[in-house]
Structures are given as structure tokens and as C-alpha cells.
Backbone bond lengths (Angstrom), bond angles and torsions (degrees), N, CA, C in turn:
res aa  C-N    CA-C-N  psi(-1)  N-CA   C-N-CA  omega(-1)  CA-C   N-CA-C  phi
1 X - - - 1.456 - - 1.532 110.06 -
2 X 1.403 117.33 120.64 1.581 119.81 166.94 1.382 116.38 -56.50
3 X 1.510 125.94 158.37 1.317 132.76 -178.14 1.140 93.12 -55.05
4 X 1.956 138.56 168.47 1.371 138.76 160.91 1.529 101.58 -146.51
5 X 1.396 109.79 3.77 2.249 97.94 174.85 1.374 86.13 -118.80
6 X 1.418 81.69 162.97 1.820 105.82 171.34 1.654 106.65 -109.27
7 X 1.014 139.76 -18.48 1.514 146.02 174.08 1.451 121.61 -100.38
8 X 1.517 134.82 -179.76 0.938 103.06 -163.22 1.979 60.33 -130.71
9 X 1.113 124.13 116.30 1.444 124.67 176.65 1.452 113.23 -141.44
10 X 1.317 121.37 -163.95 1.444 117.61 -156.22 1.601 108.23 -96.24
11 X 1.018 110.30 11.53 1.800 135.49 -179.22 1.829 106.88 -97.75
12 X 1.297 78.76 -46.31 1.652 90.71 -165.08 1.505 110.83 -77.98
13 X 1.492 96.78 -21.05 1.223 117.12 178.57 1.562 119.11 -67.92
14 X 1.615 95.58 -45.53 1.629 104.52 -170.88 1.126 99.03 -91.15
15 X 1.290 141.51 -11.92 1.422 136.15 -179.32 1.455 123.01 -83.76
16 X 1.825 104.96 -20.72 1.312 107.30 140.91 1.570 150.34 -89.56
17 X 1.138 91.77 -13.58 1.749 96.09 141.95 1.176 144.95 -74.28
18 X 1.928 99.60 -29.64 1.525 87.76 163.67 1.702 110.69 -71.04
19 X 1.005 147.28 -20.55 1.092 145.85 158.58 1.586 128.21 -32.36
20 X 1.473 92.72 -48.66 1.427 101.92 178.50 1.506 105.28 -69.59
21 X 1.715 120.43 -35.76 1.160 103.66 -179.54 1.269 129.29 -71.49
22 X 1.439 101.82 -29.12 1.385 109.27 -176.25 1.933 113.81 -78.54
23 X 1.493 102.81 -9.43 1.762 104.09 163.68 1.937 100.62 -87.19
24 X 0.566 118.81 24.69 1.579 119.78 162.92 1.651 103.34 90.03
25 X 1.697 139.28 -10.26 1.086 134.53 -141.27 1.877 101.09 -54.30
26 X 1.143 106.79 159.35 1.415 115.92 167.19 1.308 126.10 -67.10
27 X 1.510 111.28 104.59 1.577 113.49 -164.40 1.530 111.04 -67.14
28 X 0.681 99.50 -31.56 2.372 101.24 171.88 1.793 85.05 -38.55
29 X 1.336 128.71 -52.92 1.458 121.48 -164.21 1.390 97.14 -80.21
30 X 1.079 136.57 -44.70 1.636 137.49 -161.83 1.394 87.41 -67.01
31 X 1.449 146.63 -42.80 1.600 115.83 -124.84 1.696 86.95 -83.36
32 X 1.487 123.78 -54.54 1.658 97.82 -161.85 1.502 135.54 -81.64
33 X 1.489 88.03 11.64 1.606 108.66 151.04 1.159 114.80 -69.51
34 X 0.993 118.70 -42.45 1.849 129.52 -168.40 1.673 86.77 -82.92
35 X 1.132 133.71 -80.29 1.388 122.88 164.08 1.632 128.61 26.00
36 X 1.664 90.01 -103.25 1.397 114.30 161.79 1.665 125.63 -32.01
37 X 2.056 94.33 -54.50 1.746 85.50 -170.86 1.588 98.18 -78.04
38 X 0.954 120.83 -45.00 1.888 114.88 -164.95 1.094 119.41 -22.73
39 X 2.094 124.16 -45.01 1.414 143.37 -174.50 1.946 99.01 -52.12
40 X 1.839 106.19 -48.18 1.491 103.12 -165.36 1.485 111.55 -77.90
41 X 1.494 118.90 -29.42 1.129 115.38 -161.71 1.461 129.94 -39.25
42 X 1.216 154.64 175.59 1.498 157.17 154.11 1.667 101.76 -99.87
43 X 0.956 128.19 -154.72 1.407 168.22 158.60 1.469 120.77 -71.96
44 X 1.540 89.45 -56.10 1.995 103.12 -161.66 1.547 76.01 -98.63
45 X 1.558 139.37 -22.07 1.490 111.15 174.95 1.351 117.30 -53.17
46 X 1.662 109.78 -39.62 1.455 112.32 -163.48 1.295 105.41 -84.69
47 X 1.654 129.79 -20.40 1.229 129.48 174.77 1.703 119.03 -71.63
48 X 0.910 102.48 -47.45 1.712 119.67 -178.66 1.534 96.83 -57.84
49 X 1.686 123.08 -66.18 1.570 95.92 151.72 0.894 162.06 157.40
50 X 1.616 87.16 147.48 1.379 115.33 -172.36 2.300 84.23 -109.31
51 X 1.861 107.92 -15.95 1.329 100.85 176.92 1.905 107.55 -74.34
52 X 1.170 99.54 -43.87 1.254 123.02 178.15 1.987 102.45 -38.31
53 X 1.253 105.09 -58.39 1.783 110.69 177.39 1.591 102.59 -61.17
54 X 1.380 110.69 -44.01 1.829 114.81 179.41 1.352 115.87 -40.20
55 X 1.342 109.63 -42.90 1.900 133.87 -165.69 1.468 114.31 -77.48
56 X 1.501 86.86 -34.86 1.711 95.35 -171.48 1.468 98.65 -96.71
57 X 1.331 131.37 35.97 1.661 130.84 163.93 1.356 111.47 95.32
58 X 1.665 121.36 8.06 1.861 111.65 -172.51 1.482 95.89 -101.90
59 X 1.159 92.15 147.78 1.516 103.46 175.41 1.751 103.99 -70.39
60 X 1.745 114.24 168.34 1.316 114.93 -168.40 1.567 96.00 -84.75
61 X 1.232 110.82 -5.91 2.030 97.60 -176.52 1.411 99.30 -105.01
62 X 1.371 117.69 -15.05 1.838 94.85 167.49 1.985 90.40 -92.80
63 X 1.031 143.99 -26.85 1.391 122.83 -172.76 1.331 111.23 -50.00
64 X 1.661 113.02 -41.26 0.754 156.42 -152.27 1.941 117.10 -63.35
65 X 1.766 89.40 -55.93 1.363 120.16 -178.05 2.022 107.54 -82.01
66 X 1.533 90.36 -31.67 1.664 92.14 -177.42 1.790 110.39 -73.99
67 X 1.156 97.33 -40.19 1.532 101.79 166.08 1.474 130.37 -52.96
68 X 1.129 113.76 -53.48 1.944 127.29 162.78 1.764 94.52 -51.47
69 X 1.159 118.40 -48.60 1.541 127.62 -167.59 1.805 98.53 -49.01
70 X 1.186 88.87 -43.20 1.692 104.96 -151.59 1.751 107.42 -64.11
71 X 2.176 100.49 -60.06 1.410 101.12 157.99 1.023 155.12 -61.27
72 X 1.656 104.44 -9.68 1.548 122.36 165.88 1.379 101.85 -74.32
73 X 1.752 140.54 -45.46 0.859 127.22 -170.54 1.416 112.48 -60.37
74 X 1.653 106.91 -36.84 1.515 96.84 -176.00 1.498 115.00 -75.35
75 X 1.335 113.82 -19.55 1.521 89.40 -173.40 1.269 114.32 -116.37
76 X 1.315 128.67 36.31 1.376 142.90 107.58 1.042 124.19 -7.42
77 X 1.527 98.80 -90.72 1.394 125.61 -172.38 1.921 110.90 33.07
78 X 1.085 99.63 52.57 1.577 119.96 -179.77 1.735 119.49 64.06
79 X 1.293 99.44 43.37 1.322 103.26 -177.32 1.645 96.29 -144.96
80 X 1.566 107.58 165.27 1.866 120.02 -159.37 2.082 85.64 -82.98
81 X 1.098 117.37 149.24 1.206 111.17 153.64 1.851 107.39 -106.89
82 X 1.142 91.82 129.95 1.768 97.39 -168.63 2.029 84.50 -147.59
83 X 1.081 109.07 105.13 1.174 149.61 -168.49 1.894 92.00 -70.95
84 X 1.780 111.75 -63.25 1.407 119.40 166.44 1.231 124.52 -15.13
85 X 1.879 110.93 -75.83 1.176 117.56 179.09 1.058 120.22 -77.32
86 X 1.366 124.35 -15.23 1.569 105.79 170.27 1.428 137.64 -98.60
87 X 1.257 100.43 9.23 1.688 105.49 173.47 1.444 105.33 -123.37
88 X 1.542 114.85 151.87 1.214 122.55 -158.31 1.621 92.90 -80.14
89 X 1.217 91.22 175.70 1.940 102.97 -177.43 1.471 125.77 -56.66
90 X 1.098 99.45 -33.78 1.844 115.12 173.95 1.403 131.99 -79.06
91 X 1.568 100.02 -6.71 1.365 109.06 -166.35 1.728 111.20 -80.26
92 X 1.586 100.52 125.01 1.651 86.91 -171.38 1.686 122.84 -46.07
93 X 1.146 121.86 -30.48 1.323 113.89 172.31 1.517 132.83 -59.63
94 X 0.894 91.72 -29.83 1.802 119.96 164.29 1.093 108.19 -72.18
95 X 1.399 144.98 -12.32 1.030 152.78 167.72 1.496 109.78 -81.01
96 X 1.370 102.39 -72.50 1.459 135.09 160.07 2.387 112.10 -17.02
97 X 1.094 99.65 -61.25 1.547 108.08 161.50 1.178 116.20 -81.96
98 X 1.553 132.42 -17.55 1.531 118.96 157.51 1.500 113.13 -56.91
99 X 0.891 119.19 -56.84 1.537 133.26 -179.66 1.901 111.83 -51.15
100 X 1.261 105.94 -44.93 1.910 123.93 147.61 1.337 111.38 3.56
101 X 1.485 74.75 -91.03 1.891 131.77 -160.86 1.787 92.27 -53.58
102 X 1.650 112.15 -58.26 0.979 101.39 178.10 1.607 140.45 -72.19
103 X 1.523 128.34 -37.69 1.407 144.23 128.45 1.653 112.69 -4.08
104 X 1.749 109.37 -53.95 1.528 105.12 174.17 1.248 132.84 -60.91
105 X 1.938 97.95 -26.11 1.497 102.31 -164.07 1.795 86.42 -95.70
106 X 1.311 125.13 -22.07 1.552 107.40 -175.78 1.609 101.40 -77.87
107 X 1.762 132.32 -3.13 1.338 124.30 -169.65 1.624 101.31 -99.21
108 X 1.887 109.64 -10.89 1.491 85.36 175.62 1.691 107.71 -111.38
109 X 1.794 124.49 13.77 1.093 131.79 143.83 1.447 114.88 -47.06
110 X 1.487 113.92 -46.60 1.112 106.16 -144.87 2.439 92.59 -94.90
111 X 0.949 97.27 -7.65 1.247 114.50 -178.68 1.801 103.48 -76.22
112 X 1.081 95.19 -51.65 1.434 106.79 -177.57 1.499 121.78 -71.23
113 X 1.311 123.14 -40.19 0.892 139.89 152.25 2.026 128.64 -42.06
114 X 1.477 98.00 -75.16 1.120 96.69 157.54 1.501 136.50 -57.34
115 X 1.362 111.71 18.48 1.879 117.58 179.98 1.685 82.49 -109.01
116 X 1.191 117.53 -72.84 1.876 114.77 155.73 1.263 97.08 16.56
117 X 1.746 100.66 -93.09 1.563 110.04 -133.04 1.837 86.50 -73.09
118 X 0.928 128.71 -24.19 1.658 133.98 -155.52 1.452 90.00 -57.70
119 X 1.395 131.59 -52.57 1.679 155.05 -170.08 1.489 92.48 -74.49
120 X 1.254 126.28 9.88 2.576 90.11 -174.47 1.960 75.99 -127.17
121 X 1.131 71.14 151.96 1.609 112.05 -166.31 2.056 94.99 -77.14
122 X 1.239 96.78 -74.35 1.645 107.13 150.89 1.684 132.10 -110.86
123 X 1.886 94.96 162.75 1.459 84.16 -173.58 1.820 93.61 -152.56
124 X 1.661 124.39 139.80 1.523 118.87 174.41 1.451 89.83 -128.61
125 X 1.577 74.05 178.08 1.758 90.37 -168.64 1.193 116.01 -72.87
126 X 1.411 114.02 -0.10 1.478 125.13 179.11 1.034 116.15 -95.30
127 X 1.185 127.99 -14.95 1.792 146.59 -164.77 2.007 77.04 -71.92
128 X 1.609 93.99 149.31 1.520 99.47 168.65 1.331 134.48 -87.17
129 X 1.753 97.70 -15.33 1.736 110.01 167.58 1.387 93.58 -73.77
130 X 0.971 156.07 -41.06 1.614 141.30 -165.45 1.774 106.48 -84.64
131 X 0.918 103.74 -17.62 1.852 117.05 174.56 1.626 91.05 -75.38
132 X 1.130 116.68 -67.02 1.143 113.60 -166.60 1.653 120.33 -59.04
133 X 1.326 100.13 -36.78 1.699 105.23 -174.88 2.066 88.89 -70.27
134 X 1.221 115.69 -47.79 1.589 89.96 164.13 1.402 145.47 -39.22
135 X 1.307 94.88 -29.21 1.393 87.33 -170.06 1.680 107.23 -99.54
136 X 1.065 99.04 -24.29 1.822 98.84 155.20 1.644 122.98 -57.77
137 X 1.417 84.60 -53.47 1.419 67.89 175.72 1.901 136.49 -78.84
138 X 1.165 94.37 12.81 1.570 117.79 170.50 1.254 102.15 -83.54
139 X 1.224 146.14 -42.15 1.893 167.42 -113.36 1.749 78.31 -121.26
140 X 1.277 111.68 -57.85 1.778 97.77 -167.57 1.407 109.42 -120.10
141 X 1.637 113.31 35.14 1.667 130.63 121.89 1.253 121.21 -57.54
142 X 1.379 89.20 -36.04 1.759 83.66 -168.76 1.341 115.02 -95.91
143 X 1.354 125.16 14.65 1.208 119.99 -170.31 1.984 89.02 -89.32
144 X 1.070 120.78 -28.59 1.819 112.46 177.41 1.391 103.76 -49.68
145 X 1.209 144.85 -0.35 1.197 152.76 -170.98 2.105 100.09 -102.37
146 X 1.049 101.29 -66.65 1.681 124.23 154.79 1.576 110.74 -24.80
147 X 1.441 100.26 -70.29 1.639 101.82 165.23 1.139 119.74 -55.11
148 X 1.438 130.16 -64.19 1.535 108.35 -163.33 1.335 115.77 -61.40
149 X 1.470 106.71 -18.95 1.566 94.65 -155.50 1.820 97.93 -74.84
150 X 1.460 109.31 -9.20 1.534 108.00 -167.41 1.798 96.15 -97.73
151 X 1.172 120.34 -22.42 1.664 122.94 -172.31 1.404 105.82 -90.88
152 X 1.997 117.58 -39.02 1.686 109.59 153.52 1.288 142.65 -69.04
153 X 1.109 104.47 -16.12 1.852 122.13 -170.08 1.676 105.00 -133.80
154 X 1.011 159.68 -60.70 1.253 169.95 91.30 1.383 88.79 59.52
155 X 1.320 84.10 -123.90 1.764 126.23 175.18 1.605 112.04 -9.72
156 X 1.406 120.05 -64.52 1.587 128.46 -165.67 1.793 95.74 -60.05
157 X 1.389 117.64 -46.35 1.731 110.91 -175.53 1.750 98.10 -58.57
158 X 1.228 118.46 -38.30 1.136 116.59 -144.17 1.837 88.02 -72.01
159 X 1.254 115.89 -48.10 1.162 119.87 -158.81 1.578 114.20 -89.00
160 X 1.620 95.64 10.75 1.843 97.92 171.84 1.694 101.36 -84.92
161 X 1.754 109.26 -16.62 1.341 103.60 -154.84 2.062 89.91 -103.23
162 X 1.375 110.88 36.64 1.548 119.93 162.73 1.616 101.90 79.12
163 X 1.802 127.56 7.21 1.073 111.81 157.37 1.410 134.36 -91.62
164 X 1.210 113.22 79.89 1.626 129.14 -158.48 1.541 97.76 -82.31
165 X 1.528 112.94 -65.51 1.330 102.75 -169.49 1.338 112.82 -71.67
166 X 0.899 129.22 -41.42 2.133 120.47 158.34 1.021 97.63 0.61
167 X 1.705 107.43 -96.59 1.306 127.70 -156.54 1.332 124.06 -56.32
168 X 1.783 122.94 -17.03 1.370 134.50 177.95 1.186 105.54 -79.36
169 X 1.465 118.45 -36.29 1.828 120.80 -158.91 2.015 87.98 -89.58
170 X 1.410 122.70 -49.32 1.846 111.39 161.80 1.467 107.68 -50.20
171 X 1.301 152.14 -33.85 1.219 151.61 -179.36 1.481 98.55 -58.28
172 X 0.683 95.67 -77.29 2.311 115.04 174.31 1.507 98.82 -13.02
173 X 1.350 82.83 -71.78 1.862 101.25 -149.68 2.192 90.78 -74.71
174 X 1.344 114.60 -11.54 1.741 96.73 176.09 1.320 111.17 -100.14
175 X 1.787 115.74 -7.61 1.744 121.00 167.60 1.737 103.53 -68.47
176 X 1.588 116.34 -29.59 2.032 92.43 174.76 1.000 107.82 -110.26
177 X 1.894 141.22 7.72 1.008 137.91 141.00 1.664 118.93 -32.53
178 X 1.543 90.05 -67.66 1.094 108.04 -178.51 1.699 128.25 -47.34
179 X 1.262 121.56 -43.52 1.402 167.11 177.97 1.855 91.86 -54.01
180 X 1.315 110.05 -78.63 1.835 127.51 173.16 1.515 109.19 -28.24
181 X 2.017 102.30 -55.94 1.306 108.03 -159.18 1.220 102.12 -81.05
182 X 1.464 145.70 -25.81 1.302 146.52 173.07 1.788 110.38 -77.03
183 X 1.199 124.88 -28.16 1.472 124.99 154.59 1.639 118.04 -58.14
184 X 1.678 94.15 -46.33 1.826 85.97 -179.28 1.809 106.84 -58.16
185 X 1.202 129.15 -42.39 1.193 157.21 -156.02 1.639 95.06 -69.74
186 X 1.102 106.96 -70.70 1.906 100.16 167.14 1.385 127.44 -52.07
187 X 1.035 122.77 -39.51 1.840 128.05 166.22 1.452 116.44 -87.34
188 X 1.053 88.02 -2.06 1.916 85.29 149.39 1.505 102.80 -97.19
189 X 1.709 131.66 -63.99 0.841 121.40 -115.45 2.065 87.55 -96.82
190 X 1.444 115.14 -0.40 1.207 131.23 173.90 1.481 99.02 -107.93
191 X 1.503 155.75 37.99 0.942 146.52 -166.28 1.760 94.04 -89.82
192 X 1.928 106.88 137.19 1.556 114.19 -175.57 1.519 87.04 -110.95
193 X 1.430 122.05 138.78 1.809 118.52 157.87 1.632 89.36 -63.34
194 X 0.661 136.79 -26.84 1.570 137.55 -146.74 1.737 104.14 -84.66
195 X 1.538 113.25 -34.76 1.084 119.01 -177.58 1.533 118.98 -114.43
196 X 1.661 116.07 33.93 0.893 110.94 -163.34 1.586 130.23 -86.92
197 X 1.896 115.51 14.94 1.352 121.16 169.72 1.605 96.11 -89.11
198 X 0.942 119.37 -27.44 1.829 120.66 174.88 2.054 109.02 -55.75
199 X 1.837 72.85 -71.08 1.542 84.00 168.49 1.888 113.59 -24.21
200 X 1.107 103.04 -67.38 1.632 123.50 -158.77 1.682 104.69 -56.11
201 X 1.343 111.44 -66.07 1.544 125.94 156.64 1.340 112.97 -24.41
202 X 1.697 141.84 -65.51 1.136 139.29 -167.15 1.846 93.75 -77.30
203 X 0.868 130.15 -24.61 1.719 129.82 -163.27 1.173 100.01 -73.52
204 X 1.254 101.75 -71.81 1.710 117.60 175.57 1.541 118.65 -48.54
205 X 1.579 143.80 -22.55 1.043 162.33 -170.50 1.846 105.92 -89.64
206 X 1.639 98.01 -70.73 1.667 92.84 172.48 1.504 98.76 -77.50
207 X 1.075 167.24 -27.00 1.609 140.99 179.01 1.371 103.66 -55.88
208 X 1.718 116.54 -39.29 1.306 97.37 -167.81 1.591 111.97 -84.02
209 X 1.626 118.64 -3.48 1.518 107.38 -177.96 1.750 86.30 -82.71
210 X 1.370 124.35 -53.86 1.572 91.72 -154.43 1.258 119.48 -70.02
211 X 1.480 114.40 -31.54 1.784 106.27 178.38 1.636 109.95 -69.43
212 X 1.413 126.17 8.41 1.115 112.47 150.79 1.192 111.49 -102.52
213 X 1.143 129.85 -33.77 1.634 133.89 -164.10 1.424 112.46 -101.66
214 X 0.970 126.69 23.47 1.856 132.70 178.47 1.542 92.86 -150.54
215 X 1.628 123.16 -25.01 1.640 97.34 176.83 1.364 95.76 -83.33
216 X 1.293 151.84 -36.29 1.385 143.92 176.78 1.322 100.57 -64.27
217 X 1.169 133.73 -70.58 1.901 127.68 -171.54 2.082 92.61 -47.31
218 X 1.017 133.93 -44.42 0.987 112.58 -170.24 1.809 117.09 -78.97
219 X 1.170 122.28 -19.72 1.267 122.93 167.79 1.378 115.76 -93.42
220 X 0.933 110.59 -31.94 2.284 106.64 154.84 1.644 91.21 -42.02
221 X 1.811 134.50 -82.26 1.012 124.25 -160.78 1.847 122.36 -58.92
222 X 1.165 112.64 -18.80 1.583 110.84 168.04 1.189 114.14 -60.30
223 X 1.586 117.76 -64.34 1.336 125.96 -177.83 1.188 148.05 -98.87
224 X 1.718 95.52 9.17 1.296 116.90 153.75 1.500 136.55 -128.06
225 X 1.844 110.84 -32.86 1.215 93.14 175.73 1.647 111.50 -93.75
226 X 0.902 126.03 0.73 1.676 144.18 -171.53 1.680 101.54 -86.97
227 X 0.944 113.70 -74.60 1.376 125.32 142.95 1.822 112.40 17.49
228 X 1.493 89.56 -93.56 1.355 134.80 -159.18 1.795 98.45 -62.81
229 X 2.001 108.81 -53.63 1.229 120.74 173.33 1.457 117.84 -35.88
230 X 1.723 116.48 -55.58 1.098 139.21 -163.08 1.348 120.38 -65.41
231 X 1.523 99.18 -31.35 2.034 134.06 -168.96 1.707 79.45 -75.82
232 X 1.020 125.83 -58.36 1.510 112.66 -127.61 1.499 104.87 -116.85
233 X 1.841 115.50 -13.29 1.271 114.44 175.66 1.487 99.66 -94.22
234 X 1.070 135.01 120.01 1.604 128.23 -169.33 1.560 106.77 -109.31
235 X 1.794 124.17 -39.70 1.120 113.29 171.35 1.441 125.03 -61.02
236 X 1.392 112.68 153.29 1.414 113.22 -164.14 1.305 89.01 -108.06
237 X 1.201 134.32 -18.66 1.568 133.83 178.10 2.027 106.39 -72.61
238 X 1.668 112.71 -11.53 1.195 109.99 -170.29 1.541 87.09 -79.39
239 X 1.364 107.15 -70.82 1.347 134.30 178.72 1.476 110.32 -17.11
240 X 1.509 126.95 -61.72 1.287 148.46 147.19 1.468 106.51 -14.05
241 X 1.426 118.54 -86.62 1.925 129.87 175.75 1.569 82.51 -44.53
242 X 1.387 143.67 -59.89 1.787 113.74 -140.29 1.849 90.36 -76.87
243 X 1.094 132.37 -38.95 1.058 130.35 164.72 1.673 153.19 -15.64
244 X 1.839 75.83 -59.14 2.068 116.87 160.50 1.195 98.99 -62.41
245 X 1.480 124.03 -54.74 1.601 119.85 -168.61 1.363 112.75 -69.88
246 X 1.193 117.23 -45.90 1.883 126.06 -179.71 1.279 87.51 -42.34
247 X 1.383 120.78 -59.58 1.778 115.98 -140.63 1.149 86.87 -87.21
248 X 1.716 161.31 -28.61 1.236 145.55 -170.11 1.744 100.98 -68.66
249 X 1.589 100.44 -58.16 1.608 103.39 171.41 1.180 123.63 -27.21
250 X 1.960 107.52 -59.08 1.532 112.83 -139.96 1.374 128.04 83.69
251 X 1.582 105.98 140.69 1.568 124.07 -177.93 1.256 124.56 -74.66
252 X 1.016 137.54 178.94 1.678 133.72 164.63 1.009 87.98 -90.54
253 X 1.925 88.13 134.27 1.556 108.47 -178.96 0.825 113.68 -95.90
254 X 1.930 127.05 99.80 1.377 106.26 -175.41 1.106 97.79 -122.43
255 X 1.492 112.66 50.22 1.625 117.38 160.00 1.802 108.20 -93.66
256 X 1.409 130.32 -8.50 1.123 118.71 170.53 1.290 134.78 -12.99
């Protein structure tokens, strides 16, 4: 990569560290570098770059990824980030990983389940494994509810404070989330006894994209963009307004 700043400033600064991270350097050495700068940074430090990595040939989802990389390293700084214990009970984010926690346990129902139905010879809509795969799959209907409230209210604070590509590359990955969970939702809600090796084929196909592809998008957002939110939104009066809005919205209801 050619030089791309003319100053030696707090941009230029982090844009060569993300460098270093992204050449493999040994993070035991990176973290109290990362440390130190995280306290000075701005917004437009982390934007300028993460543009700065764009220019010099990186794509915007690794600029993107080295940056999240970068604030996790700093706020580490040799300690667990566990999001749980450190925010009080009310705090929408804490909310936000309740809802997680729960999504995981309906993705390995629905995992478990669908190995079930993969094995029965026949299956009706009355059968109770097919009751049941309904009502799961209602449980992560409702998580599109989950999303917006984090892509309308969420996301926009996050990305005043220069995390743009974060929130674009989670945008990405909740447009074929989204996409999966409304497919599972039609082959249930069109299920033929008549067609049930078809049936079985499409079941078995989306179970295996989302419990791979929503349990990773959902632990990227624990431990990195949640993380990162918490690092960088510091007023508690912001935190407060995203709060007012959640609760005017509403949660994912996965009390169904």
C-alpha cells in the first residue's frame, strides 16, 4: 500500500494500525496502542480511516471489520467484554442480547427438530413436530421486528459516531436473514403431505443457512457491534432517547 496522509494525525495514526492488524501483527503488542489511541479518537478519525484503507485497495467490509477489530482491541485492554454484567437491567442493549440468547435457543429447536422431520417417512399439519416447527418458526418472524428496531434507532447513533461501515455490512447480512426467515414462513405456511420429500429438502437447506448465518451475524453483534455501541455512545441521556423509541416501537415478541 502507498503512503495516502499528508499529516501525521490521529487518522493517520489509526489507519496505520489498522494495517498492522490487518498484516497479522501480534495483538498482545497492538492492544495498548489501541488503548491509549481509542480515549482521543473522533468519529471522522475512524471514518477518514477506515476511507483511507478504501483508497489504498481494501474493500469497505474488511475496512470496515479492521476498525470494529481495532475498538475491541482497545477496550479490552486485558479484560472479558461481557456486555451482561455491565449494564444495568433496563438498558436497551441488555434487552437487545436478551432477545440473542433467545433467537439461539429457538435456532437450535429448530435444528433439532428439522433432523426429526428429515427421518419420518410421513408428516400432517396435525402431527406435533410440524406444530412445533410452526411455532418456531413464528418465534424468528418476529425477530424482523428485532431488526428494525436496531437498523431505525440502533444503527443511525451508531453511525453518527463514524461507524458507517459496521452498520452497512449488519444491514447486508439482516436483508438474507430476513429473506430465509420469510421462505421458512412460506413452506410452512403452504406445507403439502403430498410433497413432503420437497418439503424436507427446502427445510433442511434454510435451517442450515440460518443456524449458520444468524448464529455468526448474531455473535459478530455481541462482541463487536454492541461492544463498540457502548465504547463510543457515552451519554446516558442518548442511551435514554434510544430507549423511549424501543419502548414506543416495541420488542420482538417472542412471547407468542
Amino acid at each position: 500500500m502507498g503512503k495516502i496522509y499528508e499529516k501525521d494525525d490521529n487518522a493517520e495514526i489509526l489507519t496505520r494500525l489498522l494495517m498492522r492488524i490487518n498484516a497479522g501483527e501480534d495483538l498482545k503488542d497492538l492492544r495498548k496502542e489501541a488503548g491509549r489511541l481509542i480515549v482521543n479518537l473522533t468519529s471522522s478519525d475512524i471514518a477518514a480511516a477506515e476511507q483511507n484503507l478504501i483508497d489504498s485497495g481494501c474493500s469497505a467490509r474488511v475496512a470496515g471489520q479492521l476498525s470494529a477489530a481495532f475498538v475491541v482491541i482497545g477496550i479490552i485492554e486485558g479484560r472479558r467484554i461481557n456486555l451482561r454484567t455491565q449494564l444495568p437491567n433496563n438498558h436497551i442493549v441488555r434487552k437487545v442480547l436478551v432477545e440473542h440468547e433467545m433467537l439461539l435457543c429457538f435456532l437450535a429447536d429448530l435444528k433439532e427438530l428439522a433432523d426429526v422431520i428429515k427421518q419420518q417417512s410421513e408428516l400432517s399439519s396435525a402431527n406435533s413436530d410440524f406444530r412445533k416447527l410452526a411455532h418456531i418458526a413464528q418465534h424468528l418472524e418476529a425477530m424482523v421486528q428485532h431488526i428494525e428496531v436496531e437498523e431505525d434507532i440502533i444503527f443511525p447513533y451508531l453511525q453518527k459516531h463514524g461507524w458507517i461501515n459496521l452498520c452497512r455490512a449488519a444491514h447486508s447480512e439482516h436483508i438474507y436473514v430476513k429473506i430465509a426467515i420469510d421462505d421458512l414462513m412460506k413452506i410452512v405456511r403452504s406445507f403439502n403431505p403430498q410433497c413432503l420429500d420437497e418439503f424436507k429438502v427446502r427445510l433442511n437447506s434454510l435451517t442450515k443457512y440460518l443456524c449458520q448465518n444468524l448464529q455468526e451475524h448474531i455473535i459478530q453483534e455481541d462482541n463487536i457491534l454492541y461492544p463498540i455501541a457502548v465504547e463510543v455512545i457515552r451519554d446516558p441521556n442518548v442511551w435514554d432517547r434510544i430507549k423511549a423509541l424501543c419502548d414506543e416501537i416495541g420488542y420482538c415478541p417472542l412471547h407468542i
